[in-house]
GUNUKE-58070 format. One record per residue (C-alpha): residue number from 1; residue in one letter; chain; x, y, z. Coordinates in nm, 4 decimals. Example, Ala and Ser with C-alpha at 12.3 -4.5 7.8 and 13.67 -1.06 7.14 Angstrom:
<rs>
R  loro  marza  marse         u         v         w
R     1      a      A    1.2300   -0.4500    0.7800
R     2      s      A    1.3670   -0.1060    0.7140
</rs>
This chain:
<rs>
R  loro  marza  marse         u         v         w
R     1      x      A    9.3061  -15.2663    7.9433
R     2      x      A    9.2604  -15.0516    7.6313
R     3      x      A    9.2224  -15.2939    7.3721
R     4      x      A    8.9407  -15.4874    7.6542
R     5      x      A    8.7459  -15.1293    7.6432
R     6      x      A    8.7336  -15.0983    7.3066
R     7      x      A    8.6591  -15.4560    7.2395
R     8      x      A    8.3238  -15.4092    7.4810
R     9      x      A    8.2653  -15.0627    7.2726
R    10      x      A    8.2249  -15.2682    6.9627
R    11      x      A    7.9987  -15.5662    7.1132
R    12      x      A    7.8151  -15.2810    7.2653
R    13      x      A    7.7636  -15.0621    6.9603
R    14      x      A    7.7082  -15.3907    6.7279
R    15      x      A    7.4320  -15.4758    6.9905
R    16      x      A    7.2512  -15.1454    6.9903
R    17      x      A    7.2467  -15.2009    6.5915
R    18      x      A    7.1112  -15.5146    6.6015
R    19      x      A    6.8053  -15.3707    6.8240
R    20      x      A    6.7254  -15.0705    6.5799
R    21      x      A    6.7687  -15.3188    6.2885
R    22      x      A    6.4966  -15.5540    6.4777
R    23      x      A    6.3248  -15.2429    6.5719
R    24      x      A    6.3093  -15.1544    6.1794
R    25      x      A    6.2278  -15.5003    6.0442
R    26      x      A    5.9644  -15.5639    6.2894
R    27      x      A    5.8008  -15.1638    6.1760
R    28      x      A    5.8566  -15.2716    5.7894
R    29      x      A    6.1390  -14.9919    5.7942
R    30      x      A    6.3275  -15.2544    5.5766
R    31      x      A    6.5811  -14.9312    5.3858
R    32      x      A    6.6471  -14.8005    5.7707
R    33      x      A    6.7506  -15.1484    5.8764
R    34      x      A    6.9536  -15.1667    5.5249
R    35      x      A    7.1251  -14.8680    5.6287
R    36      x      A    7.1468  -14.9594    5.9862
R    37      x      A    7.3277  -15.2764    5.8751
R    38      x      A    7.5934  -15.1121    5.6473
R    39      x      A    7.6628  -14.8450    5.9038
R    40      x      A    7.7426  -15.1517    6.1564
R    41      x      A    7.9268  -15.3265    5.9303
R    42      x      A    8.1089  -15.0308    5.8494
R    43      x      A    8.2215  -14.9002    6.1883
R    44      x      A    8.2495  -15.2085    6.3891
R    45      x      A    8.4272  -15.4472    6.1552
R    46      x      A    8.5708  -15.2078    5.9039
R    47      x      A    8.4015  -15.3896    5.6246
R    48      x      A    8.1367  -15.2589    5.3740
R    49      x      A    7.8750  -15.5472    5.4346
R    50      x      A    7.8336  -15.6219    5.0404
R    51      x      A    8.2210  -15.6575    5.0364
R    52      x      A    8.2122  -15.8900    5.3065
R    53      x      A    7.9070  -16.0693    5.2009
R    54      x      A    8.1641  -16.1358    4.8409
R    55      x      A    8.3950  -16.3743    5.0378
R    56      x      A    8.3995  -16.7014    5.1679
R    57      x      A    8.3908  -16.7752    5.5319
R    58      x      A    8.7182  -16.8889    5.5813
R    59      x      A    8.8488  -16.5776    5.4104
R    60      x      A    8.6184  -16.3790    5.5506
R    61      x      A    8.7057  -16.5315    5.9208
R    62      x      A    9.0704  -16.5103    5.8472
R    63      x      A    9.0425  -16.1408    5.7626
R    64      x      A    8.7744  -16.0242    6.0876
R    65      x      A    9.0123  -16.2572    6.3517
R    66      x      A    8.7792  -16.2502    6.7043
R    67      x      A    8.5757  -15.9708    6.5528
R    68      x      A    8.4092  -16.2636    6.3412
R    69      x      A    8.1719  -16.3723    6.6141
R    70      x      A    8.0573  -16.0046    6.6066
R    71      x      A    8.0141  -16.0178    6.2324
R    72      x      A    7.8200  -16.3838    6.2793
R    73      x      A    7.5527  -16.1335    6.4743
R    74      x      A    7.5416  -15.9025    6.2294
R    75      x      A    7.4636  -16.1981    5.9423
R    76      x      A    7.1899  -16.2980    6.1976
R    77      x      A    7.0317  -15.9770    6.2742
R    78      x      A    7.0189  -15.9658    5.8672
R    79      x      A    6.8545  -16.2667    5.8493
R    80      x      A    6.5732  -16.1827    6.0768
R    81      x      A    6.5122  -15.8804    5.8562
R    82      x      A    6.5405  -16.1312    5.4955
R    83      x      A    6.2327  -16.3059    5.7250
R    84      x      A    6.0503  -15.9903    5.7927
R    85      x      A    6.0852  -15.9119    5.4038
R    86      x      A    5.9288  -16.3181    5.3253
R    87      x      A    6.2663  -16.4025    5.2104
R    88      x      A    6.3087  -16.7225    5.4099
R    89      x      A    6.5428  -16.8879    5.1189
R    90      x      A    6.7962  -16.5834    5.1680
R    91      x      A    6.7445  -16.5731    5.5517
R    92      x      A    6.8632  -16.9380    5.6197
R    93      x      A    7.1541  -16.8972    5.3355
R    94      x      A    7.2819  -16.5876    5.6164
R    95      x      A    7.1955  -16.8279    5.9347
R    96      x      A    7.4275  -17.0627    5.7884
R    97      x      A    7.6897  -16.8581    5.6872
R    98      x      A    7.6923  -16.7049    6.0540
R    99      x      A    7.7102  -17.0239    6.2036
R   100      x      A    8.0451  -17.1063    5.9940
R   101      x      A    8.1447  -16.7642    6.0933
R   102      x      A    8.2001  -16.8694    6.4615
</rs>
């Protein structure tokens, strides 16, 4: 029962950083989603994003176990922002790294 509550904490608190990072990219707030990102990264999957960002998906999959799906939203919620930015190259490099993520 306690590892099922703190699972929905984390899918919860990923998901309200995903909506400010939106929020931010969609405002041109593009160092507050930055920072938004790493702090999600951080507390949720107990990685430093440009750490995680270093390794290959199988590694990095290996290491995050069934928190990898929640790190595959994360990647996604980045590359909307790469978008916002006019990075398109960069934003479908993440969307295909969080698809092998899952």
């Amino acid at each position: 029962m306690q590892q099922k509550d703190y699972i929905e904490r984390m899918v919860e608190q990923v998901a309200a950083a995903i909506g400010r990072v939106l929020g931010f990219s969609q405002e041109a707030r593009f160092e507050e989603a930055d920072r938004e990102l790493d702090a999600a990264w951080s507390s949720a999957l107990g990685f430093r994003r440009r750490d995680a960002l270093r390794l290959d998906s199988a590694s990095l999959r290996a290491m995050l176990g069934a928190k990898s799906e929640l790190a595959a939203r994360l990647l996604e919620a980045q590359a909307d922002l790469e978008d916002a930015r006019g990075a398109g190259a960069i934003a479908e490099a993440l969307r295909r790294r969080s698809s092998e993520l899952r």
